[in-house]
ZAMARGU-4260 file (C-alpha; in steps of 0.2 Angstrom, whole numbers, plus 5000, padded with zeros to 4 digits):
<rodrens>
0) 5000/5000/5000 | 5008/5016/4997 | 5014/5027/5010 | 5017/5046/5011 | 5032/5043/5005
5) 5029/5033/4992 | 5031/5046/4977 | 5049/5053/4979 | 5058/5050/4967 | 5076/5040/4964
10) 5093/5049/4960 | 5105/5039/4952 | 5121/5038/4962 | 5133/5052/4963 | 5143/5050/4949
15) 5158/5051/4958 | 5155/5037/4972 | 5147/5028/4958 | 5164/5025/4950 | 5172/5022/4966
20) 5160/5008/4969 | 5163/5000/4954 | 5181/5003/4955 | 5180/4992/4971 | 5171/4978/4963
25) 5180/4975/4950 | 5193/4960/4950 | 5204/4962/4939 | 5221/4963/4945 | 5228/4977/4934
30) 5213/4990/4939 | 5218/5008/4943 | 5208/5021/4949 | 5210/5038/4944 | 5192/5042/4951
35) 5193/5050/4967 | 5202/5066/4971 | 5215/5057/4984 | 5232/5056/4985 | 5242/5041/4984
40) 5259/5034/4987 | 5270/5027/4975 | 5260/5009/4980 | 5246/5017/4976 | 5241/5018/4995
45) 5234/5031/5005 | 5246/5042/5015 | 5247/5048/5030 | 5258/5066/5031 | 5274/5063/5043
50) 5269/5081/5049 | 5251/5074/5054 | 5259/5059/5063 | 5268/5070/5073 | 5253/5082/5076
55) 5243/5069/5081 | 5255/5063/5094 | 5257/5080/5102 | 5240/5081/5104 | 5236/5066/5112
60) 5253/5068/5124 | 5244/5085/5130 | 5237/5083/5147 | 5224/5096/5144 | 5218/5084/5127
65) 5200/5081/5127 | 5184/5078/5117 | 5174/5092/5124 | 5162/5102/5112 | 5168/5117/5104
70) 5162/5134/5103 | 5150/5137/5088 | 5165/5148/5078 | 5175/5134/5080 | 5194/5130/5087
75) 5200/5146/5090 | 5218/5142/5085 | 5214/5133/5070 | 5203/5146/5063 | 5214/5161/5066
80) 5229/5152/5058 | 5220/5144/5044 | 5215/5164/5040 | 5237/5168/5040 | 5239/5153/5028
85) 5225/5157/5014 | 5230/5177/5017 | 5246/5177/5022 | 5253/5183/5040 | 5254/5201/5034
90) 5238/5203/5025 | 5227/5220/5027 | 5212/5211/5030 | 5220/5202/5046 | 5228/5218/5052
95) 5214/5230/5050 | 5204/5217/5057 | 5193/5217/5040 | 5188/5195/5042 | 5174/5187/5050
100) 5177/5168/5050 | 5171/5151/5056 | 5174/5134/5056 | 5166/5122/5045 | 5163/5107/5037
105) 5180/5106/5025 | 5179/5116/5008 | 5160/5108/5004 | 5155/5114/5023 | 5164/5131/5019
110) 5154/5131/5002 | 5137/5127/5010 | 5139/5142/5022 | 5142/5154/5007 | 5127/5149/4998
115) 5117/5151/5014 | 5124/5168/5017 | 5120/5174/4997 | 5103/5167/5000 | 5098/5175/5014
120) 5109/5192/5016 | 5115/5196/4996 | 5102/5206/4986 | 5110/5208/4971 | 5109/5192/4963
125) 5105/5175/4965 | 5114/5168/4950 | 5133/5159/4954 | 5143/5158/4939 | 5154/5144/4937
130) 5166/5140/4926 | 5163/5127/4911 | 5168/5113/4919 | 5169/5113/4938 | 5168/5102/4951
135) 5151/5092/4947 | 5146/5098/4965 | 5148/5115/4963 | 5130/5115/4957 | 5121/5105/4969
140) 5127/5114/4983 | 5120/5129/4977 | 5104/5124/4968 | 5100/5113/4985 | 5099/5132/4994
145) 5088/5138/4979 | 5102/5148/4971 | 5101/5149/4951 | 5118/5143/4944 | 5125/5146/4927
150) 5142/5145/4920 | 5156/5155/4912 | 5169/5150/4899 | 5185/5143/4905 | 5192/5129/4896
155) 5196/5126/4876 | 5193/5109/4871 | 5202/5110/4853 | 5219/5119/4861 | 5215/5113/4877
160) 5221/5128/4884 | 5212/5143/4895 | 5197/5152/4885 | 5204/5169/4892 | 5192/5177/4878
165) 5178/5168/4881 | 5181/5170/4901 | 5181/5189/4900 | 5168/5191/4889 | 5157/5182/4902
170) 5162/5192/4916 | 5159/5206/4907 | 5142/5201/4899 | 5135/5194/4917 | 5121/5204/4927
175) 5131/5218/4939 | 5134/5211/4955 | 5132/5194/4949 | 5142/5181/4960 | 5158/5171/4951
180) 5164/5156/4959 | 5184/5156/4956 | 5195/5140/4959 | 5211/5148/4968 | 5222/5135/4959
185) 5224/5117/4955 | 5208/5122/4945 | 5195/5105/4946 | 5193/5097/4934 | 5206/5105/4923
190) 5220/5106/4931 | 5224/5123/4920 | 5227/5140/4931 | 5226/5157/4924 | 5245/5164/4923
195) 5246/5181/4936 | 5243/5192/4922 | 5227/5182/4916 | 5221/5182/4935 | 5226/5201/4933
200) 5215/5204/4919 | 5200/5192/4927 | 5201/5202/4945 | 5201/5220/4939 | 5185/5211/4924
205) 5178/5207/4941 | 5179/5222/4950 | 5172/5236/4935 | 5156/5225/4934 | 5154/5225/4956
210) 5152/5204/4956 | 5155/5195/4970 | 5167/5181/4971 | 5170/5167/4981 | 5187/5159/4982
215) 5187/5140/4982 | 5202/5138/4989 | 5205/5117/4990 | 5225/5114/4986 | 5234/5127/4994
220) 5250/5123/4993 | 5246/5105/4983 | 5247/5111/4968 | 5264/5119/4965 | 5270/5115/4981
225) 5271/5131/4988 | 5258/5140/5000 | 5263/5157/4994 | 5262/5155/4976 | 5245/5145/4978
230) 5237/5159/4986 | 5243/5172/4975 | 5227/5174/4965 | 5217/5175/4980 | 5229/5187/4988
235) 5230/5200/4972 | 5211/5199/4972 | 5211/5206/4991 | 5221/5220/4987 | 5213/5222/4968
240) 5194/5220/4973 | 5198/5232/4989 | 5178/5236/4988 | 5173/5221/4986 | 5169/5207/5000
245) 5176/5192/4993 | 5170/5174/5000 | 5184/5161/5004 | 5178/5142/5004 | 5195/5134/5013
250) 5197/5115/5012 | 5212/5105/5022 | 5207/5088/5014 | 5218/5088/5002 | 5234/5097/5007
255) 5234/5090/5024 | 5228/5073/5020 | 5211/5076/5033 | 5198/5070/5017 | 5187/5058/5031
260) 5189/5074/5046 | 5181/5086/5035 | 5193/5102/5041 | 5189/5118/5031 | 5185/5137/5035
265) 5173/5151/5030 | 5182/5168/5029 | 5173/5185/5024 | 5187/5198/5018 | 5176/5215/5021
270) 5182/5231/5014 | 5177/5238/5030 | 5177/5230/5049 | 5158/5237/5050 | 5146/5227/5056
275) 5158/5213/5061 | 5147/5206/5075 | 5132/5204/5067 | 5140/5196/5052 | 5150/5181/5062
280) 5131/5181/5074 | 5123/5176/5056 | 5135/5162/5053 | 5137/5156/5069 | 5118/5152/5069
285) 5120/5143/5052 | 5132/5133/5062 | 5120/5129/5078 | 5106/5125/5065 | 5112/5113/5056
290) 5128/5105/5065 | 5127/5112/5083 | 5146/5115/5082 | 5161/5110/5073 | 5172/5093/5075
295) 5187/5095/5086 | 5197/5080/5081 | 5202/5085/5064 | 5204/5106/5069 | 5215/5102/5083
300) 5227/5090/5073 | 5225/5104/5058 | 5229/5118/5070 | 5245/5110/5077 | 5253/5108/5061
305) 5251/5123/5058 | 5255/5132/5073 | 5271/5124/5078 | 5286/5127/5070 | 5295/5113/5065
310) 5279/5103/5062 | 5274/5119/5050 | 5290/5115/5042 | 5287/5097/5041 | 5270/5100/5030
315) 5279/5110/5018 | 5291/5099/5016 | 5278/5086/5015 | 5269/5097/5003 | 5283/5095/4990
320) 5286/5078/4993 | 5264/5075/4986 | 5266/5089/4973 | 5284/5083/4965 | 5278/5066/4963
325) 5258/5071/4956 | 5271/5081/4943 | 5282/5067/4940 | 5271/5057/4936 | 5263/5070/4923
330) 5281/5068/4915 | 5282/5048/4916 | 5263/5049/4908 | 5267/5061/4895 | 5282/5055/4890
335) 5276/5036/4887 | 5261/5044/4876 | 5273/5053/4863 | 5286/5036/4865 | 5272/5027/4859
340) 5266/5041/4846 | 5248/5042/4853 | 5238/5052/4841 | 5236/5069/4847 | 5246/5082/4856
345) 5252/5076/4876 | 5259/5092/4883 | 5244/5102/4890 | 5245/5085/4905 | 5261/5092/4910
350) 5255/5110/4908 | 5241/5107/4921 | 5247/5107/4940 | 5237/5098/4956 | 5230/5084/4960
355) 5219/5081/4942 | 5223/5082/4923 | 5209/5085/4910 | 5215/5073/4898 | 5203/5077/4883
360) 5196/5058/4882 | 5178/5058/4876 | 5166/5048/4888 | 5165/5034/4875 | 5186/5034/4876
365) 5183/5034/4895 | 5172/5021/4896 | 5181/5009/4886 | 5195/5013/4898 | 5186/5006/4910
370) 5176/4990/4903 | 5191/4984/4894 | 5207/4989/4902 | 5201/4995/4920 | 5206/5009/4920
375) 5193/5023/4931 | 5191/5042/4928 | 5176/5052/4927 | 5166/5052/4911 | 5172/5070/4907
380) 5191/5062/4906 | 5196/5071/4921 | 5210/5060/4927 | 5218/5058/4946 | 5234/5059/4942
385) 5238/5054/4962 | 5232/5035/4956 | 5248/5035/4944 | 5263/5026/4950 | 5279/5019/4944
390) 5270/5004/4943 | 5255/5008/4932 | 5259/5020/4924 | 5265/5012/4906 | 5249/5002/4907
395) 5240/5016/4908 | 5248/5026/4896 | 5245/5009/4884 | 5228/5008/4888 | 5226/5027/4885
400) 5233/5023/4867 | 5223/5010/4862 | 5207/5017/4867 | 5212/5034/4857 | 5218/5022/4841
405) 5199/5010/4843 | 5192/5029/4840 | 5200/5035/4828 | 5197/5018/4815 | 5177/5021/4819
</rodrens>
């Protein structure tokens, strides 16, 4: 007998843990998965951070080290020096006292905070622009609030390179005071970064047409391996957009190895430290509705790498230790595609930077991939390069060229 209930409707999985699932089933001893956004050693294992071992030890070594709640804002300690490491120790909006942040629920917590704050406090617009492609869950986040999304040019299929044209012309063709979501580097799915002078030319776009952008800032110092130079885009834009607020959605998944602890921040760069207090009162009530208050575990650890000094130096060091070999392994990919003179050109995998290359398969190349060789990525050919290791990555550069050689005889 029906119920209530009985006329909801399915959704088919989420794409993503779709893949991982069928990844997992699979039997075939050669499978790799270049699926989820995850780093991996060079056995293809997950990997703890030396610096988080460390941390971790500290913290549990602590006499005062407990599980009590938190306050609604968050762990102090980790929140003020996650704010130093996106903006930098010297940055205005710290010293004139211009932030209000929380704590939240990693980079997709962070982004769910945003779209609640456009929702209820921006007037301007309700329209995010993303760029064409993002992160699938860019749009679900957004639309779930009720928030109209719509998408800007960003990548050129037939050079593969940055549509700077096309990227500009949006920006400039969008509704005053629109809303722009901006990847702050390792660009997902792409991989591709604007140079500083094409982030130049995108801020001051930005600023003559008053949008609002957020900053998704989910690699900091994964991609290149350096903090600074991660976070330059996002610093220019503070000083460039001086106006402006600008949003900052900050995730610790990835460059800290925390995916399960779900560390992340909500910062609000004001031009102006007015109205402050209400501001963080807002947010923290979008805290206490929904999660009561933040996880400790994961803030704690975060917060103890990065304020003690030789563990701080440690995750940088570790930082480079993830990013060289993601870049290696570009090279090692690359490299076997032209040895084996793959049609096509190779190079824009070793252009990219961060943790994914969009490797220009077609779905019916990827799913070929993956039905006859194994080999996972999503459907939009947006590889992991962190799955690639010395020991499968001529396979996958072999199965790569077959599947691009079965096209091109259809």
């Amino acid at each position: 007998m029906p119920h209530l209930f009985s006329n909801i409707e399915q959704l088919p999985p989420d794409a993503l843990f779709g893949l991982k699932a069928r990844y997992v089933a699979d039997d075939r001893a050669t499978k790799v998965d270049l699926g989820i956004g995850a780093y991996r050693d060079e056995n293809g294992k997950p990997w703890v951070l030396p610096s988080v071992k460390r941390a971790e030890k500290l913290l549990q070594e602590d006499p005062s080290y407990n599980h009590e709640y938190l306050p609604i804002q968050g762990f102090a300690p980790f929140v003020t020096a996650a704010a130093q490491v996106i903006l930098g120790e010297d940055s205005p909006a710290i010293a004139e006292k211009r932030l209000v942040s929380v704590q939240s629920l990693s980079g997709t917590g962070a982004l769910h905070v945003a779209a609640k704050f456009i929702k209820k406090f921006y007037s301007k617009s309700e329209t995010v622009y993303l760029s064409k492609p993002t992160w699938a869950n860019h749009f679900q986040v957004f639309e779930t609030i009720g928030l109209k999304t719509a998408t800007y040019a960003y990548w050129k299929d037939e050079t593969k390179s940055l549509d700077l044209e096309g990227y500009l012309r949006d920006i400039e063709s969008a509704p005053e005071g629109s809303v722009f979501l901006l990847h702050a580097c390792a660009h997902n799915p792409t991989g591709l970064d604007p140079t500083p002078e094409e982030w130049t030319q995108i801020l001051n776009a930005i600023k003559k047409k008053n949008h609002l952008p957020i900053f998704d800032s989910a690699y900091q110092g994964f991609a290149s391996g350096s903090l600074e130079k991660d976070a330059w885009a996002l610093r220019e834009g503070v000083k460039i957009l001086k106006e402006t607020p600008i949003i900052v959605c900050q995730s610790f998944a990835k460059n800290v190895g925390m995916y399960g602890e779900r560390v992340g921040a909500f910062h609000l760069v004001l031009p102006t430290d007015e109205n402050k207090a209400a501001i963080l009162s807002q947010l923290q009530v979008f805290t206490r509705s929904e999660l009561s208050n933040p996880p400790a575990y994961g803030a704690k650890v975060v917060a103890k790498v990065l304020t003690t000094p030789e563990l701080r130096k440690q995750w940088q060091d570790d930082l480079i230790t993830m990013s060289q070999r993601i870049h290696k392994q570009r090279l090692a990919l690359r490299d076997r595609l032209v040895k084996l003179q793959t049609p096509g050109n190779w190079d824009h995998i070793v252009n990219q930077q961060g943790m994914f290359s969009f490797t220009g398969l077609s779905k019916e190349q990827v799913a070929r991939l993956e039905s006859k060789h194994a080999v996972y990525m999503t459907a939009n050919g947006r590889a992991s390069v962190a799955g690639l290791n010395e020991h499968n990555v001529e396979y996958v550069a072999n199965a790569i060229d077959e599947v691009v050689r079965s096209a091109s005889k259809l």
